[in-house]
N, C-alpha and C positions, 0 to 999 in steps of 0.2 A: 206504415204497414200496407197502405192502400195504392199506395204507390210500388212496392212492394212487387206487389202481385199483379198491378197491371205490366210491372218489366216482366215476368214470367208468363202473363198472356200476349205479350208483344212478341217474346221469342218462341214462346209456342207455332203462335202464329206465322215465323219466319218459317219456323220444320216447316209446316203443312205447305207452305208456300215451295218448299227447294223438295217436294216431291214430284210440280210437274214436269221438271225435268224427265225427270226418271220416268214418268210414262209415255213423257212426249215421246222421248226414245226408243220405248217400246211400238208404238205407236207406228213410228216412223220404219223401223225394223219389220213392222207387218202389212207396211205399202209395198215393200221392196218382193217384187216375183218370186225370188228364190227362195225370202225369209219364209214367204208366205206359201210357198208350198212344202219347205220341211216343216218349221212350225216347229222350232226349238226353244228359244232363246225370248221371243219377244213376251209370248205371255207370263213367263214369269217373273219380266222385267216388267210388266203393266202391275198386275198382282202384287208386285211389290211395292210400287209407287203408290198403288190405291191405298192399301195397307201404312205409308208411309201417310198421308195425305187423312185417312181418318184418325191415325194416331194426333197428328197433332192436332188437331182441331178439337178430341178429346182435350188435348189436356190446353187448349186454350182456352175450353169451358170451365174447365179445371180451377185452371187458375180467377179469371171473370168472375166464374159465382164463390173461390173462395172454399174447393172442395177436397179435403189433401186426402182424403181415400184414390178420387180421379186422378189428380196431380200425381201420388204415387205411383198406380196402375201406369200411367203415362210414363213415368223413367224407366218402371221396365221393359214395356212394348217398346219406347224410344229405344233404348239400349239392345235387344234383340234385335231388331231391325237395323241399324247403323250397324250389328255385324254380319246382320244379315246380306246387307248390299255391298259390304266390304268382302266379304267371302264370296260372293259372285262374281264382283270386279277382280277382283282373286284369276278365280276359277275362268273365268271367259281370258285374259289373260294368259293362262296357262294352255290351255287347248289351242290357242291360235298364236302360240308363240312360232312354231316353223309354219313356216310357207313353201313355197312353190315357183316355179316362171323360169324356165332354159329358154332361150335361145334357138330356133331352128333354124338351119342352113338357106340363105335367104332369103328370109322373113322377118319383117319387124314388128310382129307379135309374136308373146309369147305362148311358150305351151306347157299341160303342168302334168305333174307325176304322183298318183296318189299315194304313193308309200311315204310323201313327205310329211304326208298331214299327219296329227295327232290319233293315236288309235280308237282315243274315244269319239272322235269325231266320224271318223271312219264306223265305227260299230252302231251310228247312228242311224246311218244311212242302209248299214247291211242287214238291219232289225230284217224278221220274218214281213213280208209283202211292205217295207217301207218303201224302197226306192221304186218300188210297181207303179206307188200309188203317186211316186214323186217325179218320176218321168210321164206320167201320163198328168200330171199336172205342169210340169216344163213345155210341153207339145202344147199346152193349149194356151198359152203366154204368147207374146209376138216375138219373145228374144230372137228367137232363128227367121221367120218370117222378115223382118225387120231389115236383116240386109240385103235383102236385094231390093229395097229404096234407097241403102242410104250407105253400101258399100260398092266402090268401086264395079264398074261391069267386067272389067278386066283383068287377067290374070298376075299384071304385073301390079297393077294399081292395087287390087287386092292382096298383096304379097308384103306390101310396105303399107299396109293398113295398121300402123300402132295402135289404133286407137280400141281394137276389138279386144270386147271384153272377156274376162277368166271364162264366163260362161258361153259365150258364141264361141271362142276359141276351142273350146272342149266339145261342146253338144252340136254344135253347128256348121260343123267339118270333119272331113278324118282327119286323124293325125298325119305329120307332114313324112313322116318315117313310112308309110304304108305306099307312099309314090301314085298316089290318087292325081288323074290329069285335071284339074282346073277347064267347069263349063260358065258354069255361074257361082254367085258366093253359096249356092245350097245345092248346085247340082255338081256332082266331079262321075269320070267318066275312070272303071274301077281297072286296074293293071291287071295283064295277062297273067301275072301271078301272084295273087294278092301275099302279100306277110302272114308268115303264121302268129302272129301277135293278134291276140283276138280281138281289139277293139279293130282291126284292118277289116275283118268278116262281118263285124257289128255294125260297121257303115251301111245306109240304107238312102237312096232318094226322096223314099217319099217322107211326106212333112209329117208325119205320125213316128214319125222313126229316128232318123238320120242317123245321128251319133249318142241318142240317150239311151242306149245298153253301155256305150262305153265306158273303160275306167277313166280316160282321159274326161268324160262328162262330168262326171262322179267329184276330179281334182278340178275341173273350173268349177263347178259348183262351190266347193270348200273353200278357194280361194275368192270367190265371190263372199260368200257368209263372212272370210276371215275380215276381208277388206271392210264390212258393214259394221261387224260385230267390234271392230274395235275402234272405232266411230263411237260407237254405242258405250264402248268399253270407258273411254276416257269421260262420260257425261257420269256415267255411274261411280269411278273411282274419286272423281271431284266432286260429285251430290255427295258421296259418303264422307270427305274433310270437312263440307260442309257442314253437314250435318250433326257430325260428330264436336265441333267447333260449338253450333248452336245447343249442344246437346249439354256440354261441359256450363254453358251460360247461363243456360236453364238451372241446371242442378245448384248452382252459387247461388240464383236470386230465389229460387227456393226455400236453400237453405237462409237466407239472409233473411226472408218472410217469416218463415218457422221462428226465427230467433227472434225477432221481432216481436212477435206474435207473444213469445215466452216473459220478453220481456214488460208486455203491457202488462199479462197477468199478475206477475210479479209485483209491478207496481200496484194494481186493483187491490192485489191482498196486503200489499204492503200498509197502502193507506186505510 
């Protein structure tokens, strides 16, 4: 029986252990500039982890000192939680199933279109003073700053720059449809007749500005989050098989203790 129980404070002790994943992840999601100025996703992937991480450690005391009121409380906290991360791996999944990235006339980056994104992602951003407070936190990042160290000086060089990201693509140029001349990667010099497409009039030179009113911003942003989030997504959908694996192991050497357990009394009264 003592054996018993230390298999059930051994697999305890695995949960608590395949939680830090799951914060690491969060974690990691709140170094990233963009995560960290929406500020969706990671803290309740941290909160979950934590949560995940005192759960087990409950019920590895549980098991250790031999407490089946704890050990109980533990299967169901364990068991809430393992759908609780499963429903989130769910759900981040489902919002960042479509994406974004055409093609423009030549350019070998792409450029993204916000009506592709999910709506709830979109009504994320369109909260009352959300995006105020999310462009004036993009403007104080080095994303746009940034290239003109380390993107091309040139118009051509800059034109076959694949490498620029959903978010420089978006916030840190006009769009390629608006016919904006090419001075620097952050300065363009604006056409006699700009586009009535309003991200064209949203364009701005100076570095408080540039392209962070536009919708084009708005879609490299989400296609930045989608690209992070399902990075993230796949740590959380595999912690939760874990988990739920270790979760099933537990519940057997539990039950196998209990019975155990039943059975010495049995023989006590018996003899």
């Amino acid at each position: 029986m003592a054996l018993n129980y230390l298999a059930v404070a051994a697999i305890n002790f695995v949960a608590a252990l395949l939680s830090l994943p799951v914060i690491a992840a969060g974690i990691w999601l709140s170094t990233q500039p963009d995560n960290a100025c929406v500020q969706i996703l990671q803290w309740p992937v941290i909160a979950l982890g934590v949560a995940v991480l005192a759960v087990g450690l409950a019920g590895f005391a549980g098991a250790f000192w031999r407490l089946p009121w704890l050990l109980l409380a533990y299967l169901a906290a364990m068991l809430a939680l393992v759908i609780a991360l499963a429903c989130l791996a769910a759900f981040v999944f489902a919002v960042t199933a479509s994406s974004s990235g055409r093609p423009a006339p030549s350019r070998a980056f792409l450029e993204y279109d916000l009506d592709d994104y999910s709506g709830w992602l979109r009504a994320r951003l369109d909260a009352p003073g959300r995006w105020d407070r999310v462009k004036a936190c993009l403007a104080a990042t080095p994303t746009c700053s940034d290239l003109n160290q380390t993107a091309p000086a040139t118009a051509q060089g800059f034109f076959t720059a694949a490498w620029l990201s959903p978010l420089q693509s978006g916030c840190c140029k006009p769009p390629t449809r608006c016919g904006y001349t090419f001075v620097t990667p952050t300065y363009w010099i604006s056409p006699v007749s700009p586009d009535a497409d309003p991200d064209c009039a949203a364009w701005s030179n100076e570095q408080e500005k540039y392209c962070y009113s536009c919708a084009s911003c708005k879609a490299g942003l989400l296609q930045n989050l989608r690209r992070e989030w399902r990075r993230a997504d796949l740590i959380l959908a595999v912690d939760a098989v874990a988990l739920l694996s270790v979760y099933a192991m537990g519940c057997y050497a539990f039950r196998t203790a209990k019975t155990d357990e039943l059975f010495r009394r049995y023989r006590q009264g018996y003899t």
